[in-house]
N, C-alpha and C positions, 0 to 999 in steps of 0.2 A: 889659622885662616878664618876672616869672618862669616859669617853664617848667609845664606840669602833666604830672600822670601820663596822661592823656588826648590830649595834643598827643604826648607821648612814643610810648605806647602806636598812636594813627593814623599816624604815621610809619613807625614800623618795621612794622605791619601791610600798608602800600601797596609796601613798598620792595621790592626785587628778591629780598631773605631770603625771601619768600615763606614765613614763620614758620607752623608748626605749630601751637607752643605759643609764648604770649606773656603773660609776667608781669609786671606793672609797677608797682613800689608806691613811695611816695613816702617818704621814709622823714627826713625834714627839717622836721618839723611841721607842713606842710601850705605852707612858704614857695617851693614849688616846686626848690630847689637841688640835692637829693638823691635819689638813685632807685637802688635795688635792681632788674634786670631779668634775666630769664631768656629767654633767645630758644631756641628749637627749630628748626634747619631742616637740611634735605638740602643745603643749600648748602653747609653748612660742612665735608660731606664732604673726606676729604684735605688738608684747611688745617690749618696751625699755630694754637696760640691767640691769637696775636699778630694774623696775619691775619683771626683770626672779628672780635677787636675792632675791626678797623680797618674791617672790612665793617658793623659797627654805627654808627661815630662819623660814618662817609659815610653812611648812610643816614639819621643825624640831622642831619645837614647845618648850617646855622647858629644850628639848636635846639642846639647842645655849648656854645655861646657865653653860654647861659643856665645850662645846668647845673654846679653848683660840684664834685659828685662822682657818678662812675654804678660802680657796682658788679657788672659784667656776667657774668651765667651762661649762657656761649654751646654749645651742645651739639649734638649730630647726634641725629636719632629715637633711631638704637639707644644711646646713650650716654644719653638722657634717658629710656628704657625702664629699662634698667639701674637707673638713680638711685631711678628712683621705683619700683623692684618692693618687695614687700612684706617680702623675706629681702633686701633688700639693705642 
């Protein structure tokens, strides 16, 4: 069964990321395979990017089995303050 941005999105909201911000767009025409995501959390403090992704693919747990491609924007608060200021 294909994946939604909605099963996606309750996942990583319940998961230990304890996510700030949580962006989750499907980006596959609606066949469920593809997702664009944007996670926010203090967890990701002091981790490599390597490791944010790997705190994501565990958090999606056997939902990855469904997903063909995930595109993930993993960031800390101030790195997503950053991103999104207005001079930035």
């Amino acid at each position: 069964m294909p994946s939604s941005g909605e099963r996606v999105k309750a996942l990583l909201a319940g998961s230990a990321l304890a996510p700030t911000v949580l962006e989750v767009e499907d980006v596959s025409d609606g066949c469920g395979a593809k997702f664009e995501v944007v996670v926010v959390s203090a967890n990701f403090e002091g981790k490599k990017l390597l490791e944010r992704h790997r705190d994501v693919h565990e958090a999606l747990g056997a939902e990855m089995g469904e997903i063909h491609a995930l595109v993930l924007k993993t960031w800390t608060p101030e790195q997503h303050a950053a991103k999104t200021r207005p001079d930035a």
